[in-house]
N, C-alpha and C positions, 0 to 999 in steps of 0.2 A: 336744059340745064343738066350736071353730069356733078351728083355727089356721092360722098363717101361719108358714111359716119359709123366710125369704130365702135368697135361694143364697151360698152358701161358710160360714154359720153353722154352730156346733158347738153343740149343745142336749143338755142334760143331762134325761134324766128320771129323776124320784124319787116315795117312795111306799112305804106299807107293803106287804106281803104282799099282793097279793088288790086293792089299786088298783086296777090295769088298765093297766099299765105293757105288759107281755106281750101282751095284748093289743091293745093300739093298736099297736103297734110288727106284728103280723101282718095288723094292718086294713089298715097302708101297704103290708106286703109283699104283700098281695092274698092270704097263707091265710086271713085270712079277711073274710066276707063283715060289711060294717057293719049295723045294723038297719033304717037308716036316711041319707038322707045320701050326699056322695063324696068320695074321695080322689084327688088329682091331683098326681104325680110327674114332672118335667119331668127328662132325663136317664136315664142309664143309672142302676139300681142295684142295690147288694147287700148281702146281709143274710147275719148270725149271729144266728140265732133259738135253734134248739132244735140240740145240738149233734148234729153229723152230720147234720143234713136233706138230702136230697139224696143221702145215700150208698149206695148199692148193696152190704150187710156179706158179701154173695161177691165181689164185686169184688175187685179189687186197687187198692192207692192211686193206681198211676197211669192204671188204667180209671174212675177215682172221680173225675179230675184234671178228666177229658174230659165225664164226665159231667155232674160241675157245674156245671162251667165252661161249658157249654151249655146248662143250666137259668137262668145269668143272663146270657145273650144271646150267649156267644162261638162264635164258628165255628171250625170244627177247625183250620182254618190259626191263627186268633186266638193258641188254644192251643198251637199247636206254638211257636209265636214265643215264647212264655212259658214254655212247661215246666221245661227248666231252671232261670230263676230259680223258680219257685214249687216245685219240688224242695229246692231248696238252703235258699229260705227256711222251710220245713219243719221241715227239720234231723229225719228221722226217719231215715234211713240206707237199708239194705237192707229194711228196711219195706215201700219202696214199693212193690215187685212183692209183696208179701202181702195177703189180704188182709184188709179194714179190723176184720173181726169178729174178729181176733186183736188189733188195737190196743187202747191204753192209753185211756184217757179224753185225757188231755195228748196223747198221739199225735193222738187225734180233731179236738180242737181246733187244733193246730197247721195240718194239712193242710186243715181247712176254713177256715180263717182266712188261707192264704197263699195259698188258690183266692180268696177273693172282694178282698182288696186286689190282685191281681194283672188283676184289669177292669178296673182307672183307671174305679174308679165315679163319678159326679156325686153320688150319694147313697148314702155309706153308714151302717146301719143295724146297731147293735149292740146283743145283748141280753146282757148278763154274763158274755159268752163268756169273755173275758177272765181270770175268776176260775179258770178249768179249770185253765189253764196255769205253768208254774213261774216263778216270778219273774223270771230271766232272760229268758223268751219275752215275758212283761208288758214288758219293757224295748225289745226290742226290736220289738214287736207295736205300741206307742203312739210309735216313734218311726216306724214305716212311716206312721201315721194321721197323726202329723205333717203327712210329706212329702205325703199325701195333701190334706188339709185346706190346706195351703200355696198346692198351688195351683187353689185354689177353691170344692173339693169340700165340702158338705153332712153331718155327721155328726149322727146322731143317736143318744146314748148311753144306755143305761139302766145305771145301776151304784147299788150300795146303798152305796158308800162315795161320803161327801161330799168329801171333801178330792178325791178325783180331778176331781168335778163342778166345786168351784170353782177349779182350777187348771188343767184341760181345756176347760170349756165357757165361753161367751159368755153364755149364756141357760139359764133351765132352767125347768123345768114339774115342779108339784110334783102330782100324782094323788093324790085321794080320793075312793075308792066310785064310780069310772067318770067324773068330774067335775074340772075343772082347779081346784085351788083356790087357787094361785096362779101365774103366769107373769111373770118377770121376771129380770133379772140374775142372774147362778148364785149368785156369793155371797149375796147379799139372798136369794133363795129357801132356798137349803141351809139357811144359818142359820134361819131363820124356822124351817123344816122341824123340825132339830134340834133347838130352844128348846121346839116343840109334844109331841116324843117324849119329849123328858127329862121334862117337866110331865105328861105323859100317864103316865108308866112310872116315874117317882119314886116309891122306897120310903119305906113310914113311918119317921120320923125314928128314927135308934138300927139300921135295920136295910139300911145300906146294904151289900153288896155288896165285900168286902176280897179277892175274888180279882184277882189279877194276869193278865193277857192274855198268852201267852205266844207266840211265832213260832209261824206256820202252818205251817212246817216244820223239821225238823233242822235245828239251826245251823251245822252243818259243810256245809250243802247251797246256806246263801242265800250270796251275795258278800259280806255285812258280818250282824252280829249285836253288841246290846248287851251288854258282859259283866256289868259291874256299876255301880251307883249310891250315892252315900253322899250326907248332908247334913250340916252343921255344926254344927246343932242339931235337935233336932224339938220343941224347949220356945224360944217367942222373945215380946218384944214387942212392939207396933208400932212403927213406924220403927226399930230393931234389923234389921242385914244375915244376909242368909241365903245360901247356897252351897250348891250343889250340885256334885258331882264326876262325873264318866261319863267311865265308860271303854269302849270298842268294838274290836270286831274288822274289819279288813278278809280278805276270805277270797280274794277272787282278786287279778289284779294290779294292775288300778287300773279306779276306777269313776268314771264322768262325772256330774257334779251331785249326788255326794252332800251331803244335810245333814244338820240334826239338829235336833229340834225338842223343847221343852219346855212342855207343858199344866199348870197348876193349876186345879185344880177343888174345888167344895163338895163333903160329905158327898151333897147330894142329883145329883151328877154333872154341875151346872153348870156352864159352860166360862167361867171367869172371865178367863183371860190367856193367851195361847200363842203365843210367839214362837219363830220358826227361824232358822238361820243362813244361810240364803237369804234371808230378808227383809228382813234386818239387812246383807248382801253382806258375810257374813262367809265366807271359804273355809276348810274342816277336811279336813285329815288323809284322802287318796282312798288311798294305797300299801299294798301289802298291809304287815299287822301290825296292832300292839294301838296305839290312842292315846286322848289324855286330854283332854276340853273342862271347863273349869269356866263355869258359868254363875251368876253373882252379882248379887244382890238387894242393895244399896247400902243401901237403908231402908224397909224393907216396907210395903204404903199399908193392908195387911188390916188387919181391924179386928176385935175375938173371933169367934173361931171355929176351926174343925176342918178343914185341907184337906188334901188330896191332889195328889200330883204324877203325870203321866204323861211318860214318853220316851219317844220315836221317832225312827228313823233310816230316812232317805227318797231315794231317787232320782228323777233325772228332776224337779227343780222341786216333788217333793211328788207326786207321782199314782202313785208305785209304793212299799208298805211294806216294807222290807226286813225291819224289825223294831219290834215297840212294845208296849212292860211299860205297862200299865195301873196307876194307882196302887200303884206300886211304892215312893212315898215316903211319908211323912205328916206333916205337922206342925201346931202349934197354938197361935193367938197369942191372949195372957191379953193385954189390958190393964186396967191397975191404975188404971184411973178409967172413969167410965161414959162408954157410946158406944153410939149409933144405926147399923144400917145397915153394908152389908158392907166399903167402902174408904172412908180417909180424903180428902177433896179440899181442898187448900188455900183457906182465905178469911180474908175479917177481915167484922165489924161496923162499922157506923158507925150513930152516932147523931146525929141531926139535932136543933137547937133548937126548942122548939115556937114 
């Protein structure tokens, strides 16, 4: 493969299992060696490859601090200037004189993660670290990349969820079987990506899939959680209005850029419409306690069929899940005259004189 990524760009890579996502991403870091071919890195930079590389598990976290932190070019003075914040940014406590081989996994990643954004990389380089950590540290780990990437620094992401890709990245590279198979805009790729998995992994008709997706963790543990959903009907016809009801939890005391997002999807897990209240600049409900969005369908465009609703509730612009029930609704529109094709689109005919 033969790429080019310009300085201050943020690139998204994507790809099933076994791509070569992981592996490009350690051809750059230099673990490892290419078959053939070079790679050429202009800048300081740092990687979150494989969680704790670098760490010494008799050490103690703050001989791990020093360690690392030398493994991607800093000099002990470097470090000393920084320790404190990259301590504090941690957030592991009296941890840090223990050492690392008593840590948590989440512990892991925290500390290696506030080692390498605390270089002031030109390029950094992440492989899913991200997913280790509790959703608060997600929060506050892609708001440090931010500040990072802002001012001009080079990211390069690997995450298996899309919506981070498209709302994170500039650009994104889609990997198949060692080989780029598409590179372009993050959104155009994701999607593209997504369209090829769902058609790849669509169940035979009749046997889709009715479990619900439920929080990656305790609900009393994330800052918000969905509690419940209701709809106005689950029997409608076309053009007939449809309503949905959701109610949610905020769980701490106020969260910045929460939204809320609603997916309708086909039986075969088609992504037919999905609007959020970010995109819409609509603002909901951040203060802790319970509150209520209705979301209404004026005159439905579906056309017979069988769909599914999904809801999610998001921080950060969409690139951190707090919470998302997967087909948690269902509904089903009969129309009472024949029809072609999944939405209605408005037209007329005209007939010309011969």
């Amino acid at each position: 493969m033969t790429l080019l990524v310009p300085r201050g760009e943020t690139v998204g890579i994507i790809g099933r299992n076994g791509a070569g996502k992981s592996t490009l991403l350690q051809i750059l870091c230099g673990t490892l060696s290419p078959t053939k071919g070079t790679v050429r890195i202009r800048g300081r930079f740092a990687a979150l490859l494989e969680l704790g590389a670098g760490f010494n598990p008799d050490f103690s976290g703050r001989e791990n601090v020093y360690l690392s932190a030398s493994l991607l070019g800093l000099t002990h003075a470097e470090v000393d200037q920084s320790l404190d914040k990259i301590i504090e940014f941690a957030d592991i406590g009296e941890f840090i004189d223990r050492p690392v081989k008593t840590y948590s996994s989440g512990m892991y990643v925290r500390l290696a993660f506030s080692v390498a954004i605390h270089t002031e990389p030109d390029v950094l380089i992440i492989d899913e670290a991200l997913s280790v950590g509790d959703i608060r540290f997600q929060i506050k780990c892609l708001a440090r990349i931010e500040q990072i990437r802002a001012r001009g620094a080079t990211v390069l992401f690997v995450s298996h969820s899309l919506e981070q890709v498209k709302r994170f990245c500039q650009t994104a590279i889609w990997l198949e079987q060692g080989q780029v198979k598409l590179h372009g805009e993050a959104s155009f790729v994701a999607d593209r990506f997504r369209d090829y998995e769902l058609g790849r992994l669509a169940p035979p008709s009749g046997e889709a899939n009715l479990v619900a997706e439920k929080s990656p963790a305790k609900r009393d543990s994330v800052p918000a959680h969905i509690e419940r959903t209701t709809m106005s009907t689950d029997m409608l016809a076309p053009f007939e209005p449809l309503t949905v009801e959701i109610e949610y939890a905020v769980n701490d005391d106020m969260i910045d850029g929460l939204l809320l997002g609603v997916a309708i999807k086909g039986l075969d897990g088609q992504h037919i419409f999905g609007p959020n209240t970010h995109l819409e600049q609509i603002d909901i409900p951040a203060s802790r306690g319970t509150h209520g969005i209705t979301y209404h369908i004026p005159s439905m465009p579906l056309l017979t069929g069988t769909y599914r609703i999904d809801v999610g509730l998001f921080t950060d612009k969409g690139l951190v899940c707090l919470d998302y029930l997967s087909s948690v609704n269902e509904f089903t529109v009969a129309a009472p005259y024949f029809s072609e094709g999944l939405v209605y689109i408005s037209h007329e005919w005209r007939v010309h004189g011969r």
